[in-house]
C-alpha positions in Angstrom: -1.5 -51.9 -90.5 -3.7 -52.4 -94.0 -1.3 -52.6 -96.9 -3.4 -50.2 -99.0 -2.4 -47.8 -96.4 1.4 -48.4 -96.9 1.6 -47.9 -100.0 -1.3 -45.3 -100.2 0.5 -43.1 -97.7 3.6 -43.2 -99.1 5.6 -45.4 -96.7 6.5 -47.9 -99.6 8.3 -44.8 -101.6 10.4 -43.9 -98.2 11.1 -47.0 -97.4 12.4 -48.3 -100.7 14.1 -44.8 -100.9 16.0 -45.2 -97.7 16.8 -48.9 -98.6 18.2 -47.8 -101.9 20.4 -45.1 -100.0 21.5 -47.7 -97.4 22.7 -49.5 -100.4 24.9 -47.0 -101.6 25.8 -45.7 -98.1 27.0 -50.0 -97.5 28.9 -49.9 -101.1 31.1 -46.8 -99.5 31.6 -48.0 -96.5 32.7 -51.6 -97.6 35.1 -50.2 -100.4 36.8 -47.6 -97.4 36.0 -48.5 -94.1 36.2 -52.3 -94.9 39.9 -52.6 -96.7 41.4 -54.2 -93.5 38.6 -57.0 -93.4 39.2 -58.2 -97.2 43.1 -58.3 -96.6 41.8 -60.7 -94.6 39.1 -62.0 -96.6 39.5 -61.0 -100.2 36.5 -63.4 -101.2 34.6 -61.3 -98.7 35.0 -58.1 -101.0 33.1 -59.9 -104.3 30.6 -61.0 -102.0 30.0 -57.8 -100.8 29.9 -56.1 -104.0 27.1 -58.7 -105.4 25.0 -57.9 -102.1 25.4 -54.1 -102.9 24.8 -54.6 -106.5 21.5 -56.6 -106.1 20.6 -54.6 -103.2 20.5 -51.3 -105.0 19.1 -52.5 -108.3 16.2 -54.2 -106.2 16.0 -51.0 -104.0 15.3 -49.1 -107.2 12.5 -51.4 -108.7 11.1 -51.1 -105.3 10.9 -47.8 -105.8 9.6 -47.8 -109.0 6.7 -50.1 -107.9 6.3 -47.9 -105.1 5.4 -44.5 -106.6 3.0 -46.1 -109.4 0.5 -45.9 -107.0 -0.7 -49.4 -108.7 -2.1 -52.7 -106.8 -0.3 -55.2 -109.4 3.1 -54.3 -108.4 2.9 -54.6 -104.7 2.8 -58.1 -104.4 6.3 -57.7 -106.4 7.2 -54.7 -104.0 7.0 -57.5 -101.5 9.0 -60.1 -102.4 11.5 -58.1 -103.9 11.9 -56.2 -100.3 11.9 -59.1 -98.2 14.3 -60.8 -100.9 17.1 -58.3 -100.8 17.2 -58.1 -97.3 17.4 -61.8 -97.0 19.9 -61.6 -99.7 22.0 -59.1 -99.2 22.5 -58.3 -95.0 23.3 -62.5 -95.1 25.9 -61.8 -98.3 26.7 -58.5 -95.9 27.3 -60.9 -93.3 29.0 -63.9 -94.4 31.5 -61.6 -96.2 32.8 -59.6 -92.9 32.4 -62.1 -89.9 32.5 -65.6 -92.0 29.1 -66.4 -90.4 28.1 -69.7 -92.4 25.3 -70.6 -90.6 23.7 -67.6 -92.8 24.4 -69.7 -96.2 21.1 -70.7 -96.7 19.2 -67.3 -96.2 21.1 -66.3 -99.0 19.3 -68.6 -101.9 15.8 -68.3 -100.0 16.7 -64.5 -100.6 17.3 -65.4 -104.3 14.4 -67.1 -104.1 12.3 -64.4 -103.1 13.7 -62.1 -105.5 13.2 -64.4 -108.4 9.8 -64.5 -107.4 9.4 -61.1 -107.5 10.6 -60.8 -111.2 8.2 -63.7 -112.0 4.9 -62.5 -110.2 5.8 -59.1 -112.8 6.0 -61.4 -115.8 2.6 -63.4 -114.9 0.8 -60.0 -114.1 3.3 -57.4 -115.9 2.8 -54.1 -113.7 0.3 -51.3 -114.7 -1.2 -48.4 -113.0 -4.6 -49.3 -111.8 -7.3 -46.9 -112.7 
């Protein structure tokens, strides 16, 4: 698959669309369907709530990246997507089943992420002509 095509096509707005919904659709379901879990976890409910909240916020600059239509940001697009997910299904993770073997995909997802932010500071975004 070329990567001009991914973005070109529109793939890169659906997907970042459908990851920000997923993010909103995981922040329901852990504040309802998820209220037996953190009686037995409460740490597990901050830790879920810092996965939603950088999962949506990243979801959302994806998306913005996305529909510029630009070639700066997509190197951005990319970190920050592979980032969040790192980030946030391990956080998603280690907060309902305790699975610690996870802990250190969660600061290579930071890791990513941070990248992402700095790749937009070297080359700030712009719509390429």
């Amino acid at each position: 698959m070329k990567w001009n095509r991914f973005f070109e096509s529109g793939t890169a707005v659906r997907v970042s669309a459908l990851w920000a919904g997923l993010a909103v659709a995981l922040g329901a379901f852990g504040a309802h369907a998820l209220k037996p879990v953190w009686l037995e976890r409460p740490q597990g409910l901050e830790n879920w709530k810092t996965a939603v909240v950088y999962h949506l916020v990243h979801a959302v600059v994806m998306l913005f990246l996305a529909m510029q239509g630009g070639k700066s940001g997509r190197v951005a697009w990319f970190l920050m997507a592979v980032g969040s997910f790192a980030f946030s299904v391990s956080l998603y993770f280690l907060s309902t089943k305790g699975w610690t073997f996870l802990g250190p995909v969660t600061p290579a997802g930071g890791a990513f992420l941070l990248a992402g932010w700095i790749c937009l500071a070297i080359k700030p975004w712009r719509r390429d002509s």
